[in-house]
N, C-alpha and C positions, 0 to 999 in steps of 0.2 A: 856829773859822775866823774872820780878820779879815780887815778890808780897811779899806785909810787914805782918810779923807773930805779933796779935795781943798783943801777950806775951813778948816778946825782943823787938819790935819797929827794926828789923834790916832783910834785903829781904834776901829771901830765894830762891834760884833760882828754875827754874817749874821743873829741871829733876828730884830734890831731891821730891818732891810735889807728881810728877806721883810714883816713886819708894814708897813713902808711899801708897798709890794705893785709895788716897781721897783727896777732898779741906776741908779743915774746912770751917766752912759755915762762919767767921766772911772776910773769903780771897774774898769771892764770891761778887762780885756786879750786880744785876740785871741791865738791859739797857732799860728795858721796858720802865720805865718814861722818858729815855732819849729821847728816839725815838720822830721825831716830829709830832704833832697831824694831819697835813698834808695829813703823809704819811700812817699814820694807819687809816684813813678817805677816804681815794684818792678811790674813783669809777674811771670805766674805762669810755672813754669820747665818746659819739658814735661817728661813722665816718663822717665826716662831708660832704657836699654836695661836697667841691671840692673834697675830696679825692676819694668818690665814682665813682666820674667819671671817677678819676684816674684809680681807681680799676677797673673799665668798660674796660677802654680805652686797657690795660693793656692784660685783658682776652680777648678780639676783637683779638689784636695784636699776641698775642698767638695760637692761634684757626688758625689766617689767615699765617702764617708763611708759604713761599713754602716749597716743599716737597725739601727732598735729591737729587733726579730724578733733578730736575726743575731747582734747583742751578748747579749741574755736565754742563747740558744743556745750562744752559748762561753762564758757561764759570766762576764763580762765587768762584763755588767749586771744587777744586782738591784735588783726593783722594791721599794719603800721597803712596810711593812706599819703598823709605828707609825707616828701622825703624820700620815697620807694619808690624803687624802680620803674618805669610805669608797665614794661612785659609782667616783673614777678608782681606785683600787685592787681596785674586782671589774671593772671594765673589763677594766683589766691582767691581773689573775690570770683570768678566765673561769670564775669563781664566782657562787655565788647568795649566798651567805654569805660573811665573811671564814674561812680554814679556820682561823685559830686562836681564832675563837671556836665553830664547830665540834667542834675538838678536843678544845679546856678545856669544856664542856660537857655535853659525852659522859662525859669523865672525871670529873666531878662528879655528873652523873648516878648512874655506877655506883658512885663509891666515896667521894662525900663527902658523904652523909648525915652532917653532922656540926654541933654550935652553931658557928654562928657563920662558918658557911661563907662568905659576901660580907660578913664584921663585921668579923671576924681578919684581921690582915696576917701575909701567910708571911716567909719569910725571905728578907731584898734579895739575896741573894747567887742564892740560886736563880730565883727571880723573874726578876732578869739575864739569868741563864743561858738561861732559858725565852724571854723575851724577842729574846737573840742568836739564839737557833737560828729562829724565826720568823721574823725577818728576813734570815734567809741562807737564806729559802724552804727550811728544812728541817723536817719534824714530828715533833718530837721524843716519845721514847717516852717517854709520862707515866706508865708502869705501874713504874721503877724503884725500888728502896727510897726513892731521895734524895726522889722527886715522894710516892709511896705515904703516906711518913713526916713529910710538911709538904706536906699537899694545901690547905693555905690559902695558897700560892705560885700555884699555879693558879686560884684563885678571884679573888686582887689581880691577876694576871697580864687580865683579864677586864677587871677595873676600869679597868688602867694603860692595858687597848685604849681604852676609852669614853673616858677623861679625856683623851685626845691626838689625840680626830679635831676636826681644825681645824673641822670644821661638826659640831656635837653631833646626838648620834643623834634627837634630837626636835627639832632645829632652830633655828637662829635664829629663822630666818621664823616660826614657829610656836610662840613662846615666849608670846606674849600670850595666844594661844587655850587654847595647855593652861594657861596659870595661870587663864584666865576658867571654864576645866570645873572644873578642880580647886574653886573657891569657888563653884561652884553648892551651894544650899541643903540637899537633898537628897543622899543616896546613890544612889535612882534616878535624877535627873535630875543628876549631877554623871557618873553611869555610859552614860546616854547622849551627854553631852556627850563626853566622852574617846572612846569610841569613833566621834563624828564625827571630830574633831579629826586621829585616828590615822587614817582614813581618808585625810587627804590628805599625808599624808608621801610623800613620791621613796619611787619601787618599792626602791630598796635600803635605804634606812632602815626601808619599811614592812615588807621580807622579815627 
């Protein structure tokens, strides 16, 4: 940015300008007169009849919107499972547990005594699969050959819950404290630390 010094006829650039800590008044140009008469005149314009209707129509449409409930109910709105919170997500659902970790659980229980069971990744495609059906609030029958015969899809499937709740299942808040238990000196005393620690997790992380 220049500007020409009235005295030399030759610009001066603005840092040197600021660094004197003033404009000489001959550098300054007012805009006022530029400005067009328009726009220093312009009133605002009232709303006109179609707009107001608009604006009617607008607030009706708002006011009348179904509820959260009404949309779950037709099938409209589905509540997000990966990814979500895990408090507003048992909110939503009206669980104690998320059920698909319920599920995968259960079926690990019964049928995946096996190495390697939270080590192994199953297969992405079924994983997917398991994943889609959970989020379209459906529980998918994990007893089929495809689950039976790569039951380490349902083990990552576990994982991929935990590694996608925006607030981790032990917490932000509470990251310091459990690394401060975990390096206590002792095995007793690093086993009562943790289980202080875990004592103050939100009821749905600590359920």
């Amino acid at each position: 940015c220049w500007l020409n010094s009235s005295d030399h006829n030759t610009p001066f650039p603005l840092s040197i300008l600021l660094q004197v800590g003033f404009f000489p008044s001959e550098c300054v140009e007012l805009i006022n007169d530029k400005v067009p008469q328009s726009m220093t005149n312009s009133v605002p314009k009232p709303v006109s009849k179609k707009h107001g209707k608009l604006i009617t129509f607008l607030r009706t449409f708002m006011k009348s919107r179904p509820t959260k409930q009404k949309l779950k109910q037709r099938g409209i709105l589905k509540e997000r499972v990966f990814g979500c919170d895990l408090g507003e997500h048992l909110l939503n659902s009206g669980h104690d547990v998320p059920q698909v970790l319920k599920s995968c659980t259960e079926f690990i229980e019964k049928h995946g005594i096996v190495d390697g069971i939270y080590r192994l990744s199953g297969i992405a495609s079924n994983i997917q699969k398991l994943r889609h059906e959970f989020d379209s609030e459906q529980i998918p029958d994990l007893t089929k050959d495809i689950y039976i015969q790569d039951i380490h899809c349902v083990g990552s499937l576990c994982k991929l819950y935990f590694r996608e709740l925006p607030n981790p299942l032990l917490t932000y808040q509470l990251y310091e404290k459990f690394s401060d238990a975990v390096s206590a000196a002792t095995d007793e005393e690093r086993l009562v630390k943790i289980h202080d620690v875990i004592q103050q997790l939100p009821p749905p992380h600590y359920r």
